[in-house]
C-alpha positions in Angstrom: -73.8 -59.7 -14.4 -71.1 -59.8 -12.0 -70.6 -56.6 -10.0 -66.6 -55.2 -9.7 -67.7 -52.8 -6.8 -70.4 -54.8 -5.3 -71.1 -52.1 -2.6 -71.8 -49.7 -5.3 -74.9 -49.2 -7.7 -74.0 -50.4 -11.8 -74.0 -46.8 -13.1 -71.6 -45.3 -10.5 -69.3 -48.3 -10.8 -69.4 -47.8 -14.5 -68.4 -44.3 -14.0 -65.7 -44.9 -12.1 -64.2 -47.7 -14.8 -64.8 -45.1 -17.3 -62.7 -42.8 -15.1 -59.8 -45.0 -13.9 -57.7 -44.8 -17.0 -57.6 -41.1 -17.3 -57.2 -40.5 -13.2 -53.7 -43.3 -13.8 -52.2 -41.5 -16.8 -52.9 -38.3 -14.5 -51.1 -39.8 -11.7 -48.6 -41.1 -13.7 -47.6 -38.1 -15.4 -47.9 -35.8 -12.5 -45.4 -32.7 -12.3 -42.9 -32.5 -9.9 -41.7 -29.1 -8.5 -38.3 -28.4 -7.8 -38.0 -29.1 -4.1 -39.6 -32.8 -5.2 -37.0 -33.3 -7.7 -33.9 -32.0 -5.1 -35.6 -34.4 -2.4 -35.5 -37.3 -5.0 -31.9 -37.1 -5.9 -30.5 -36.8 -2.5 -32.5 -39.9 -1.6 -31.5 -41.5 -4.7 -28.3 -40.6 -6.6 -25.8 -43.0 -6.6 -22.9 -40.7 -6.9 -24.2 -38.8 -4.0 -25.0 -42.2 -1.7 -21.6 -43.4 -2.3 -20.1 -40.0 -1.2 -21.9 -40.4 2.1 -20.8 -44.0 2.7 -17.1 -42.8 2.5 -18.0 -40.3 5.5 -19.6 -43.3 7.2 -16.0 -44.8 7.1 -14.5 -42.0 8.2 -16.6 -42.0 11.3 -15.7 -45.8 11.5 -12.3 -45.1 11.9 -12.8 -42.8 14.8 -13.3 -45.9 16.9 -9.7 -47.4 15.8 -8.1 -44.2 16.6 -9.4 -44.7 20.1 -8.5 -48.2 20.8 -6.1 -48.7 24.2 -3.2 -50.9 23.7 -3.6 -54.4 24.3 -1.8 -55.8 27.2 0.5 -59.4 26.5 0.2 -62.4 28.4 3.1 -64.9 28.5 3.6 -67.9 29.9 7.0 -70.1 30.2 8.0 -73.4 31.3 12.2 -73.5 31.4 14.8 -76.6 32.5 12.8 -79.6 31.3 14.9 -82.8 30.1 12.4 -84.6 28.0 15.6 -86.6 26.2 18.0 -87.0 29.0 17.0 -89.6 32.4 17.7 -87.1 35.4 18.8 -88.8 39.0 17.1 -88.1 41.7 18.6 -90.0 45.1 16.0 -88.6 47.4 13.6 -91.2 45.2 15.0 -94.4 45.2 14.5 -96.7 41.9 13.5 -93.3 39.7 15.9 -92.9 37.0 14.2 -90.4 34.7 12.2 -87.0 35.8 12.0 -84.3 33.5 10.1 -81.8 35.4 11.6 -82.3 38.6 13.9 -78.9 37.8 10.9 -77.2 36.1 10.5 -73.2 36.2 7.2 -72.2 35.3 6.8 -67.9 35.0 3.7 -66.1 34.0 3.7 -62.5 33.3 1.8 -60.1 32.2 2.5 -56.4 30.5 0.7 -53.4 29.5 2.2 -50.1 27.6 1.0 -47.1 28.7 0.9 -44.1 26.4 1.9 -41.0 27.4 0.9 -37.3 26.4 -2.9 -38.0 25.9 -1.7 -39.7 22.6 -4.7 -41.5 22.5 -7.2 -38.1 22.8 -5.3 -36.8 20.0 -5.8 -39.6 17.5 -9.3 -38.9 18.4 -9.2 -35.6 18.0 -7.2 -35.8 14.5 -9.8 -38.5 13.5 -12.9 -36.6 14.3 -11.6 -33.3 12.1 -11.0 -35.7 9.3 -14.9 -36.9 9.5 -15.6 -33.1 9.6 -13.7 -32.6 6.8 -15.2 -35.8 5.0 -18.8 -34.4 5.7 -17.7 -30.9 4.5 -16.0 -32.4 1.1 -19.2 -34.8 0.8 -21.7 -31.1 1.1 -19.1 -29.6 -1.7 -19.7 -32.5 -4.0 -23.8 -32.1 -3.2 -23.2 -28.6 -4.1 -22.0 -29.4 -7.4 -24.4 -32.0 -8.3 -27.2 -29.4 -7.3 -26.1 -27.5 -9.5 -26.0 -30.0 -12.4 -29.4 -30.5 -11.4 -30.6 -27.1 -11.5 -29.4 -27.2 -14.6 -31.0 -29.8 -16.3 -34.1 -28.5 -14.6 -34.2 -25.3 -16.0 -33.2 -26.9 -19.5 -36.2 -28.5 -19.1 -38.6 -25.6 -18.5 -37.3 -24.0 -21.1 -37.4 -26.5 -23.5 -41.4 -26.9 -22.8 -41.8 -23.1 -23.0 -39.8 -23.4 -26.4 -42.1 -26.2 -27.0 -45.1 -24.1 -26.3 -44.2 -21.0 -28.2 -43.5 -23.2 -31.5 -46.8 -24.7 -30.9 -48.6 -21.1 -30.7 -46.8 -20.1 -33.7 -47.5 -22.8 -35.7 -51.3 -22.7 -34.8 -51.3 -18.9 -35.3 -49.9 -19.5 -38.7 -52.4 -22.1 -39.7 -55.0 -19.4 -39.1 -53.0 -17.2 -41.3 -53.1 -19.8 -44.1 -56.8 -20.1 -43.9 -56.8 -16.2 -44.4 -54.4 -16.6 -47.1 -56.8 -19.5 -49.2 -59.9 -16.7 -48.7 -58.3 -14.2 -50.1 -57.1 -16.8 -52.8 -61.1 -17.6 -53.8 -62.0 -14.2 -53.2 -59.1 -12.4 -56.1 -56.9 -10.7 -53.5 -53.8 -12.3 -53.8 -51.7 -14.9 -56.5 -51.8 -18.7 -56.0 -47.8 -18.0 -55.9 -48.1 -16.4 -52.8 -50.1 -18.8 -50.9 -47.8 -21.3 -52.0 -45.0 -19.4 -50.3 -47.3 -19.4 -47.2 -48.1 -22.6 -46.9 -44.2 -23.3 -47.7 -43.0 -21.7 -44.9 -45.1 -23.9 -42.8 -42.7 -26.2 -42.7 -40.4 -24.3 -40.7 -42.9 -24.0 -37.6 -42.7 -27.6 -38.4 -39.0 -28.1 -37.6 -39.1 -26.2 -34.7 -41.8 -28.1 -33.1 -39.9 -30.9 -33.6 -36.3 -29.8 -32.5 -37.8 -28.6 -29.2 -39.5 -32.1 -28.6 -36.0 -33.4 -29.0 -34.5 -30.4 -26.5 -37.5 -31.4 -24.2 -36.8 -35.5 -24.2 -33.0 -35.1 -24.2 -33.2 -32.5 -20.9 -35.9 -34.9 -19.4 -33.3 -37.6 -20.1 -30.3 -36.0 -17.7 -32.7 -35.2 -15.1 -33.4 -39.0 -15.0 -30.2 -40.0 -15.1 -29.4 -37.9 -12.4 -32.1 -39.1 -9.9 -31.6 -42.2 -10.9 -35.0 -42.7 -12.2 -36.3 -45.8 -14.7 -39.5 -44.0 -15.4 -40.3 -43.6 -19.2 -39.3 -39.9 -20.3 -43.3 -39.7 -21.6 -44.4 -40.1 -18.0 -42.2 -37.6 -16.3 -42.7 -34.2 -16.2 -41.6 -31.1 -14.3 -42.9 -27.7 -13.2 -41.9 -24.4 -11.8 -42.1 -20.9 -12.4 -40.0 -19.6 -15.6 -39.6 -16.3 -14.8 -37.1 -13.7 -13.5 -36.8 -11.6 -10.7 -34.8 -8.3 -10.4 -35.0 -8.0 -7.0 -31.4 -8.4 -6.2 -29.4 -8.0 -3.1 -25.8 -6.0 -2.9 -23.0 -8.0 -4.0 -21.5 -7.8 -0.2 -24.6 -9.7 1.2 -23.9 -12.3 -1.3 -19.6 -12.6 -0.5 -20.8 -12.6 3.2 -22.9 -15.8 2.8 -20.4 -17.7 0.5 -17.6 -16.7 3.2 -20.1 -18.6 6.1 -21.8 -21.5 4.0 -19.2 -22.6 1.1 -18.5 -26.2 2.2 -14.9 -26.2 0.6 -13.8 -23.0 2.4 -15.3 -24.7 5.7 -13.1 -27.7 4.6 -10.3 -26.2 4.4 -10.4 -23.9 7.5 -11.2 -27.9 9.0 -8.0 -29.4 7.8 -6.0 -26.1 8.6 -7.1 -27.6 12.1 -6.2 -30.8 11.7 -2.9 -30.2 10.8 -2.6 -28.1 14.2 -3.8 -31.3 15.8 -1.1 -33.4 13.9 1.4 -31.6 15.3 0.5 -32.2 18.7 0.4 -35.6 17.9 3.3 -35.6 16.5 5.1 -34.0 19.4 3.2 -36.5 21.4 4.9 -39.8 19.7 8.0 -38.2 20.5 7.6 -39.2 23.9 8.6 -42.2 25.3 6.1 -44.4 26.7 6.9 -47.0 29.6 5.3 -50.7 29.5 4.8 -52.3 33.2 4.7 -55.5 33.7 3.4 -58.1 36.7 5.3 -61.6 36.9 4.5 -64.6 39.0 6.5 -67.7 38.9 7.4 -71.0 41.2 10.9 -72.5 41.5 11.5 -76.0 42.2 10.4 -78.0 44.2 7.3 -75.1 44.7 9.1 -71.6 46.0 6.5 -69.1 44.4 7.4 -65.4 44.0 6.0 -62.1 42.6 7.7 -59.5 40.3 7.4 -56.3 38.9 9.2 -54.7 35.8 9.1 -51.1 34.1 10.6 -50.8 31.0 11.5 -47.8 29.2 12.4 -47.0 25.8 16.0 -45.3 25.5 15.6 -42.6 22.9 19.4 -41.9 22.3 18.2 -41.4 18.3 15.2 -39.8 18.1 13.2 -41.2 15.0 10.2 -38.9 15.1 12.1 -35.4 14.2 10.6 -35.8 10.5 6.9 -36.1 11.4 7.6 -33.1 13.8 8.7 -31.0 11.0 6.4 -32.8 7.8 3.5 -32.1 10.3 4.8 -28.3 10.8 4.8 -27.8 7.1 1.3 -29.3 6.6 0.0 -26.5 8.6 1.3 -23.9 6.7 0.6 -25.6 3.4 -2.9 -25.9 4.3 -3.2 -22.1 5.3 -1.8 -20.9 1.7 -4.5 -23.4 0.6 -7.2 -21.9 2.4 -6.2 -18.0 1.1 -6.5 -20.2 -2.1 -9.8 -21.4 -1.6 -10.7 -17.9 -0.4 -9.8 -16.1 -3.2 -11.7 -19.0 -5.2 -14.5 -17.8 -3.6 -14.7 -14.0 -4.2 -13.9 -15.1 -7.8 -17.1 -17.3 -8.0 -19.4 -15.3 -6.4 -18.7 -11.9 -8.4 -18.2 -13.6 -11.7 -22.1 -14.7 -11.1 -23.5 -11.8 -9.8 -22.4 -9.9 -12.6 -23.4 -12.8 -15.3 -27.5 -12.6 -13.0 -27.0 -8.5 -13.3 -26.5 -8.2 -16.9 -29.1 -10.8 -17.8 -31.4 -8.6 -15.6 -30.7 -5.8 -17.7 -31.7 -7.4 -20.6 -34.5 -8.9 -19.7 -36.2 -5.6 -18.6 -36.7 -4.5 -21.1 -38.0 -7.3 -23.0 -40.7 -7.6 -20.5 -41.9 -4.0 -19.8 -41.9 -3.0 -23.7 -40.1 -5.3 -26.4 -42.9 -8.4 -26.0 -45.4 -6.5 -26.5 -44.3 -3.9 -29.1 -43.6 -7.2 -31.3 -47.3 -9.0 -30.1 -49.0 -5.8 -31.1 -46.8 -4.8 -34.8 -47.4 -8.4 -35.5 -51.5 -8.7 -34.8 -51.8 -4.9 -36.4 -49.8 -6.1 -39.2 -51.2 -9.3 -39.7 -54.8 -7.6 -39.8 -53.6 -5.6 -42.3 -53.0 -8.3 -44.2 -56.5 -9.5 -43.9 -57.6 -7.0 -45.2 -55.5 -6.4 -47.8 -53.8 -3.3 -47.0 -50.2 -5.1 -45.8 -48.1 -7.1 -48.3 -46.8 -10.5 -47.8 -43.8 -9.5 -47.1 -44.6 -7.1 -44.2 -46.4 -9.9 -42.6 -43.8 -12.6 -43.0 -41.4 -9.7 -41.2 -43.7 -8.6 -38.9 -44.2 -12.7 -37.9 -40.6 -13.3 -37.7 -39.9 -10.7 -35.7 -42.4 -11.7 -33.3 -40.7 -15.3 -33.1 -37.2 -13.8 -32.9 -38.6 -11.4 -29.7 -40.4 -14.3 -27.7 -37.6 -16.6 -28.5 -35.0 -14.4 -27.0 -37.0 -13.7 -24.3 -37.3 -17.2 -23.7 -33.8 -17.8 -23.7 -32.6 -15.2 -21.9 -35.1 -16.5 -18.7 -33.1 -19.7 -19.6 -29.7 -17.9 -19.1 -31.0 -16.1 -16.1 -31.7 -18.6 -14.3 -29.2 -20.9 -14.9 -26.7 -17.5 -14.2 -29.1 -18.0 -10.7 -28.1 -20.7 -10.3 -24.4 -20.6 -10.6 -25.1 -17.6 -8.2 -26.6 -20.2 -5.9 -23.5 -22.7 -6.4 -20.9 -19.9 -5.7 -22.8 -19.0 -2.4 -22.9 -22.3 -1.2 -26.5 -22.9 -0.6 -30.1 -21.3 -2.7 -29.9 -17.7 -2.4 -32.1 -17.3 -5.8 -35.3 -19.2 -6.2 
């Protein structure tokens, strides 16, 4: 027999065959936690990738903004007489020379810019990469939060999940009771049949939340960008609350110092300061010097030097000047804009996280378990014969409609959390 782990002994080699399948379908369907799923899609959404590319190009254009003007290079070569002969008595028996009256001239120019022209394209192009990166953190922003979303849809939809689960297997035990009773005289066969009729119900919901679960499991793949079968991925968190919250001040202080759009905005407010200068700048004439060298005939060399000045009788820059001037102010009432954007956000979530606070406390200090206890005293009763049917198909559905609200309204408060967190600007709320 042929050994597959030939430094081990057969038994514990046979042990770890046994074992391999369930330690890959454990591996395979491992949980991730939040911060694995945000690390995933920033390394892998497209949306996301493409968004930082574009600041990549921004930064690319920093270097064009910076280039120095070329300088020109001419040469010329003027009185030739390649079609006509050309006498020349000094050379006897020579009828035709055609560069015996040749001018050569070689020159050589370069503009100069004036007014640190070039430091302000730099400049100019530098705020628009800020503003790039700034624009490209608003848009991860969003998608966070799209994310958050789907996570949270997904917790909830395996707690949902869950709770169906429980109530369906506490209901089985229920029909079991029901078919003892039945042999034993205490109740009608009709009303076991409405028991076991109502089965079906648990049924459906099971079923419904399998589809909530796969279809929330299916936009968090499509968001990381993730080919792995929806039966092998899984997440995992806490699906709780807290009510530990901070004033509504510390909350506007942190959205006023981290929002990426209002950063943006205060960015291009400085750009279009920047602008201006540049604009004033190109307004300004800028002189090209020039070196020329040359020989006349026979071969008389000489040197010259030229400056040449632009005559700015009309003055074609007087629209940027003022264009550029506007921009500045436009982008100021844009900021208030953004501002007031903010405020807006921030209180409209705090209030949404506040109230579902309030609702959920008291769900959790008292409702839960006033409906876990009417429905276990009741359903005893029933045992035992001293509840009706009736009381204990309320009592059970009032236990369903209590867990089921208190599952959703965990749903709402953190997804409320985490509009909170998208209105801050970074995660203020676990």
């Amino acid at each position: 027999m042929k050994r597959i782990f030939p430094f081990l002994p057969i038994s514990v080699a046979a042990v770890l065959l046994l074992l391999a399948p369930g330690l890959s379908s454990a591996q395979q369907s491992l949980a991730l936690t939040w911060d694995q799923v945000k690390a995933k899609f920033e390394a892998a959404n497209p949306a996301l990738r493409a968004d930082a590319l574009g600041v990549d190009e921004m930064k690319a254009a920093e270097i064009t903004a910076f280039l120095r003007p070329n300088p020109t290079a001419s040469f010329t070569m003027d009185q030739l007489y390649p079609f006509g002969a050309h006498y020349d008595p000094n050379v006897p028996g020579v009828r035709n020379r055609p560069l015996s009256n040749a001018l050569t001239t070689g020159s050589v120019s370069y503009l100069y810019e004036r007014e640190h022209k070039r430091d302000l394209r730099l400049e100019s192009a530098k705020e628009g990469t800020q503003i790039a990166g700034l624009q490209h953190q608003d848009l991860e922003r969003n998608l966070l939060f799209n994310l958050r979303a789907a996570f949270v849809d997904t917790l909830q939809a395996k707690a949902v999940l869950d709770l169906a689960r429980a109530d369906l297997e506490y209901y089985d035990k229920i029909i079991a009771i029901s078919r003892n009773r039945l042999r034993a005289g205490d109740i009608a066969q009709i009303d076991l049949d409405r028991i076991e009729l109502l089965r079906v119900q648990y049924e459906v919901e099971i079923q419904n939340a399998i589809v909530n679960l796969r279809t929330s499991k299916i936009q968090l793949l499509q968001l990381l960008n993730e080919r792995t079968p929806v039966e092998q991925f899984d997440v995992t968190g806490p699906f709780d609350f807290s009510d530990d919250l901070k004033p509504l001040e510390d909350f506007r202080q942190v959205a006023l110092d981290e929002r990426p759009d209002l950063r943006a905005a205060l960015e291009s407010i400085q750009q279009a300061q920047t602008n201006r200068k540049l604009a004033q700048a190109n307004g300004s004439a800028d002189p090209t010097f020039a070196v020329d060298s040359g020989a006349n005939p026979p071969l008389d060399p000489y040197v010259g030097f030229n400056i040449s000045i632009p005559v700015r009788i009309f003055n074609r820059n007087q629209g940027e000047k003022q264009r550029t001037q506007i921009d500045i102010s436009r982008n100021q009432q844009l900021t208030e804009a953004v501002r007031a954007e903010v405020f807006s956000d921030v209180d409209s979530a705090y209030v949404e996280v506040e109230s579902n606070i309030a609702l959920l406390r008291p769900y959790k200090a008292q409702y839960k378990a006033q409906a876990l206890r009417v429905r276990d005293t009741v359903t005893y009763s029933y045992e035992h014969g001293g509840a009706s049917l009736m009381d204990f198909l309320n009592a059970q559905s009032d236990y369903r409609a209590v867990q089921l609200a208190y599952l959703q309204l965990i749903g709402s408060y953190l997804t409320a959390a985490g509009q909170l967190n998208l209105a801050v600007g970074r995660e203020v709320i676990q």
